[in-house]
N, C-alpha and C positions, 0 to 999 in steps of 0.2 A: 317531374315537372309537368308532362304531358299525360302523365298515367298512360302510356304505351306497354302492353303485357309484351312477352313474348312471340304468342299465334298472332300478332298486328306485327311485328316485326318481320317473323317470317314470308308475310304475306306480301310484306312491302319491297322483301328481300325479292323474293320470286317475280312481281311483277316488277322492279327493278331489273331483274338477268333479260324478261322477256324484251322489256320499251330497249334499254340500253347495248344490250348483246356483250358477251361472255368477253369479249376484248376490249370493252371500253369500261365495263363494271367495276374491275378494278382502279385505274385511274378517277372514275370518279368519285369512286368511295375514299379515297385519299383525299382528294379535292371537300368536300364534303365534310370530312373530320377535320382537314387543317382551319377550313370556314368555322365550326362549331370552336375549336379551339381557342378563334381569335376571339368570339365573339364571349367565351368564357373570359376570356384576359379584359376587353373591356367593360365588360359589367364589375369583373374584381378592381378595375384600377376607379371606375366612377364610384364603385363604393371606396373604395379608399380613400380616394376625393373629399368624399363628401365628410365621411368620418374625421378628417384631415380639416376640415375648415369650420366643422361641428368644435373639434377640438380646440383651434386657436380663437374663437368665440368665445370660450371658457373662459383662456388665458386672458382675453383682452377685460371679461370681464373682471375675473380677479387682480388683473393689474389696475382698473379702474377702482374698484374696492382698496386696496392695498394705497394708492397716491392720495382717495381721500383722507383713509385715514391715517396718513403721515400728516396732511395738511393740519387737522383736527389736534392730534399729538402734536404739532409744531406751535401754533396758534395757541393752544392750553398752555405750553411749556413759556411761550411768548409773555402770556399774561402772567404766569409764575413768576416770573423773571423781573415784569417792569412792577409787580406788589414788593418784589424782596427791594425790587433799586428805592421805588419810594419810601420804606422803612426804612435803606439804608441812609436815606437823603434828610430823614429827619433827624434819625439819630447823629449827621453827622451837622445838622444845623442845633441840634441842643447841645452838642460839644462843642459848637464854636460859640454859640451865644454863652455856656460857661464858660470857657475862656476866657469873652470878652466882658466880662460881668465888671464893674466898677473894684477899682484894687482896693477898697475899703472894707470891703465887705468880705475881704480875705483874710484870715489870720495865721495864716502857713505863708511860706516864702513861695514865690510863682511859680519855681520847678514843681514844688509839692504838688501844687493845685492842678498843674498842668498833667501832673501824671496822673494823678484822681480822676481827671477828667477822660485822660484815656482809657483808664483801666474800668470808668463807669460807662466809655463807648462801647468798649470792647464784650463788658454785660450785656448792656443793651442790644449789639449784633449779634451777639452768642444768643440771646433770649429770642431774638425774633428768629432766625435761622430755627432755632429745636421749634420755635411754634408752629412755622411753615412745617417744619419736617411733621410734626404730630399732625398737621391738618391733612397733609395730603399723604400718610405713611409709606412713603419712600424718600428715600435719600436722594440729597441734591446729588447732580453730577458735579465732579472737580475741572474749573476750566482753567487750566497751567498760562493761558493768556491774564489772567488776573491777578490782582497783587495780595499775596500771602499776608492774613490778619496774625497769623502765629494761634491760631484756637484750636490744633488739634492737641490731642493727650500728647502725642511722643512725636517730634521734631521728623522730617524724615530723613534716614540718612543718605551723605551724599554718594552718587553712584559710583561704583570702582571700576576701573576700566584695568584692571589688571585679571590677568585669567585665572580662575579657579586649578587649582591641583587637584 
């Protein structure tokens, strides 16, 4: 630290016994090292400190980074969301206005028609869903608050609450 050899030490020794005297030399060489000792402990705890608040600077920024970009992901997820309601809002206004189409211009009995009209909603929903899906290639999330169209391949089955063997 001080580039102190040796022959400086000695030197410093000797004219320490002489100022001090042979009875007090020891006591203050104790005094003296416990002083160095503390003074070693506070420079290790101010660097820890400092390390210590270098550190949570980091964190605050990557939690800053991390909240934007949920915001960014929520907001894109948002607009996903209200493209698929408005596809869903027309296809389900060309199912009603088929529905409500003049009975004349029907040649099937009105259950017929009424189930054509579903089962051409239910394309329609189907079609725009897989086009969403291929535009943004990932798969919608399933939100169990909403009402099942029945367009998956296989039904799911219901849970068993009995315990496995």
């Amino acid at each position: 630290m001080f580039d102190i050899g040796f022959t400086e030490l000695m030197i410093i020794a000797i004219v320490g016994l002489v100022v001090i005297g042979p009875e007090r030399l020891p006591k203050v060489a104790r005094t003296v090292g416990h002083m160095l000792g503390r003074l070693q402990r506070y420079v290790g705890d101010v660097k820890s400190d400092i390390q210590r608040e270098m550190h949570l600077e980091d964190l605050k920024k990557l939690q800053k980074e991390m909240t934007d970009s949920a915001r960014d992901l929520e907001s894109g997820l948002r607009g996903q969301a209200a493209a698929v309601q408005a596809d869903l809002d027309d296809a389900a206004k060309s199912v009603k206005s088929t529905a409500e189409a003049p009975a004349g211009t029907a040649t099937q009995s009105p259950d017929a028609t009424d189930e054509e009209a579903i089962k051409d909603a239910e394309r329609a929903i189907a079609q725009t869903v897989a086009d969403d899906i291929a535009a943004n290639h990932r798969p919608p999330e399933r939100d169990d608050n909403q009402l099942a169209l029945g367009l998956d391949a296989e039904p799911a089955a219901p849970a068993s609450k009995e315990p496995k063997a």
